[in-house]
N, C-alpha and C positions, 0 to 999 in steps of 0.2 A: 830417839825416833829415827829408824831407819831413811824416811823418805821427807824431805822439805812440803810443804802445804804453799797450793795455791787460792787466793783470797779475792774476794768480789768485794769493791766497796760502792754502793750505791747511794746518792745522797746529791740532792740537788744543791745542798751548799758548799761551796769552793772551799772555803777554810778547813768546813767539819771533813770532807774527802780528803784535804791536805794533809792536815794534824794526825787524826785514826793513820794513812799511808804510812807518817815517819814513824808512831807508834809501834806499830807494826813489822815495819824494818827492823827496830831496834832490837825487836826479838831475834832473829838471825832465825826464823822461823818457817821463813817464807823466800819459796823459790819465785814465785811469782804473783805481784800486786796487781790488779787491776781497775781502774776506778771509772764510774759510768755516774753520770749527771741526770738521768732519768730511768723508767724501766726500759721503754726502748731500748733505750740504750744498753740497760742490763743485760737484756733479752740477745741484741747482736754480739756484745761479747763471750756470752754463754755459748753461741754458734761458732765461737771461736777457739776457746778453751775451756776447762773442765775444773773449776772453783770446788775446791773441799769446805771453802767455807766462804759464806756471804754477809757481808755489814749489812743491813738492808737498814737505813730510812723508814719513817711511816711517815710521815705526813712531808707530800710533793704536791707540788702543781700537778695537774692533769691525773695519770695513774698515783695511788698512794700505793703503801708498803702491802698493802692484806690485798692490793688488784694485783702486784705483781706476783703473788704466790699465789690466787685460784687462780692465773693462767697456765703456770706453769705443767710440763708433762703429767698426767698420768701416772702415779708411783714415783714420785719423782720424792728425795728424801728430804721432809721440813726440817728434819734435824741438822740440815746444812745452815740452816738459817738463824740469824742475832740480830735481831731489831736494835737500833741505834736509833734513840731519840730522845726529845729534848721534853716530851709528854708524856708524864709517867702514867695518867689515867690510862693508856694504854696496853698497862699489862699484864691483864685478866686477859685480853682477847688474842695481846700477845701468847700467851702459855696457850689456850683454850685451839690457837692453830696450831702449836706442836712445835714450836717454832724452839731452836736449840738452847736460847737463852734472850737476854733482857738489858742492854745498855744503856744506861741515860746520859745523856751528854750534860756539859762538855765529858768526855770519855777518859775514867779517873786511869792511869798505868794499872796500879793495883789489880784492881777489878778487871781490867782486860786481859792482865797475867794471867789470873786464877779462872775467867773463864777461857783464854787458850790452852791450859791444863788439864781443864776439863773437859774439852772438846779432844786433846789429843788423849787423853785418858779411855774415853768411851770408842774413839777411833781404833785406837789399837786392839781393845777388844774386841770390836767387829773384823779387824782385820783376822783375830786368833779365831774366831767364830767360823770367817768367813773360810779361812785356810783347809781349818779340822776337815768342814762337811765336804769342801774337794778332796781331801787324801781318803775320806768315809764312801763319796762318792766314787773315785777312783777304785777304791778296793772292789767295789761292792761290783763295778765295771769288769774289774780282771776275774773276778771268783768264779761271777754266772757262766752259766753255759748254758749254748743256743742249740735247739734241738727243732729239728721240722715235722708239724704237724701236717694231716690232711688240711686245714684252714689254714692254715699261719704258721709264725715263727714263736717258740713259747721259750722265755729267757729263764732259766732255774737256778736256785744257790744250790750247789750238790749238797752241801751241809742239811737239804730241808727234803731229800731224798732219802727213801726209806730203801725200797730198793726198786730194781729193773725187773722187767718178765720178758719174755722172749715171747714173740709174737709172730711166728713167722719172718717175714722180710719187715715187719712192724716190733714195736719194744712199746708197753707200757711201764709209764714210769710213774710209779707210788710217792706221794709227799706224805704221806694221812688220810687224811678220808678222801682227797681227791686222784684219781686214777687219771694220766693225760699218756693218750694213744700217741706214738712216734712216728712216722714214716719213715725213721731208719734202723736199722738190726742191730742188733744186741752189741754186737762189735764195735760198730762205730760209733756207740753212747758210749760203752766203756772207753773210748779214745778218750771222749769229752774227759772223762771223768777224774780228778785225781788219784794218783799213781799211789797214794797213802790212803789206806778210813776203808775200801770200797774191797769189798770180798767176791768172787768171778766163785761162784758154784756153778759146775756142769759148763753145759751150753743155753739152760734156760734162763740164770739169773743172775745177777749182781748187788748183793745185800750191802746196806752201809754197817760198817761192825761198830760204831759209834751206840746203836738202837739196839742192837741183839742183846736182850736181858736174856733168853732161855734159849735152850735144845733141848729138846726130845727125841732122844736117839730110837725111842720104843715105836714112838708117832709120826719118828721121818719131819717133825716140824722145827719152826725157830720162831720164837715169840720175840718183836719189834716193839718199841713203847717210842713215843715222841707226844712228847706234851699231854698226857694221858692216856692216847691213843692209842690202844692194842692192833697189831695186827701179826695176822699168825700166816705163815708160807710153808706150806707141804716141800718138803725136798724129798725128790730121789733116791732112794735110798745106797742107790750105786756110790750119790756125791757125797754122801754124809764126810766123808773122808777129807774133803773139801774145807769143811770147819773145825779140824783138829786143830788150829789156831785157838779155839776158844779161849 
């Protein structure tokens, strides 16, 4: 495990918050213990630090175990959460709140091992989870390209670009069946555009060669497909010369 685990031990009796604390040392698992005698008290320590995972009590004087989780944030993850108690009738309602697992006191080593395994098990795969969709996201960040419309800014993967049209001092740019007008010139899309994939015919357009299944050199056209979509562009006949790349 890359990174040590910090722990919440909540439990209105002295001994059971004692005993679970040494257990829990012993694992060398834990950069940080913490141990709270009510929720309150849970609640102020949680304003202080950031518990990976929480012992939680159900049955306390004043708040019980199931008041200190519907207080809790909004999205806030039950999976941090192991009921520790000494009432096992409790855990149907235990599971039934989401809660990460089920201890019944006195708190066997065993059983705290294999469910701190468990909990560092499914951790690490949300860590692998969580990592991928930032590097997914990140990409997905550097790919797009930002192009100015009359209304607004419209973000595009070049990859889902069929081609450009030259528009005057304006550039329409083709994904498939939707056409988005540009307020800026053919030039300065091609800037956006990767230096690879992306074919400059003439001065009216810039074709993605990724799409071009046909030429018709008789018809001056180039037939596009993307995800079944045909779409066919008259060229110049001047520029044909342009896609001797084929």
């Amino acid at each position: 495990m890359e990174h040590k685990l910090n722990a919440l031990i909540v439990d209105d009796e002295e001994n059971a918050r004692l005993l679970l604390n040494t257990l829990l040392e012993e694992t060398f698992l834990f950069n940080d213990i913490r141990l709270a005698q009510s929720v309150d008290a849970a609640y102020t320590e949680m304003n202080r630090f950031e518990p990976d995972i929480i012992f939680l009590d159900i049955k306390m004087p004043g708040k019980d175990g199931f008041a200190f989780i519907q207080d809790l944030p909004h999205g806030y993850k039950l999976q941090k959460i192991v009921f520790v108690t000494a009432y096992d009738q409790y855990a149907i309602k235990a599971i039934k709140n989401q809660a990460f697992d089920y201890l019944l006191k006195p708190v066997n080593r065993k059983e705290l091992e294999q469910c701190l395994s468990r909990f560092i098990e499914k951790k690490n795969e949300e860590t692998d989870i969580e990592r991928t969709v930032k590097i997914i996201e990140a990409h997905d960040r550097i790919t797009r390209i930002r192009v100015n419309t009359r209304t607004g800014t419209l973000f595009i993967n070049p990859s889902d670009i069929l081609f450009c049209k030259a528009e005057g001092n304006y550039t329409t740019v083709c994904t498939g069946k939707k056409h988005h007008l540009c307020s800026m010139n053919l030039g300065r899309v091609a800037e956006l555009l990767p230096k690879n994939g992306f074919v400059r015919v003439g001065r009216s357009y810039i074709v993605n060669f990724e799409y071009i299944t046909m030429l018709d050199r008789k018809e001056c056209t180039i037939i596009l497909v993307r995800d079944g979509e045909s779409v066919t562009v008259k060229i110049p006949r001047q520029h044909l010369k342009d896609l001797d790349i084929i």
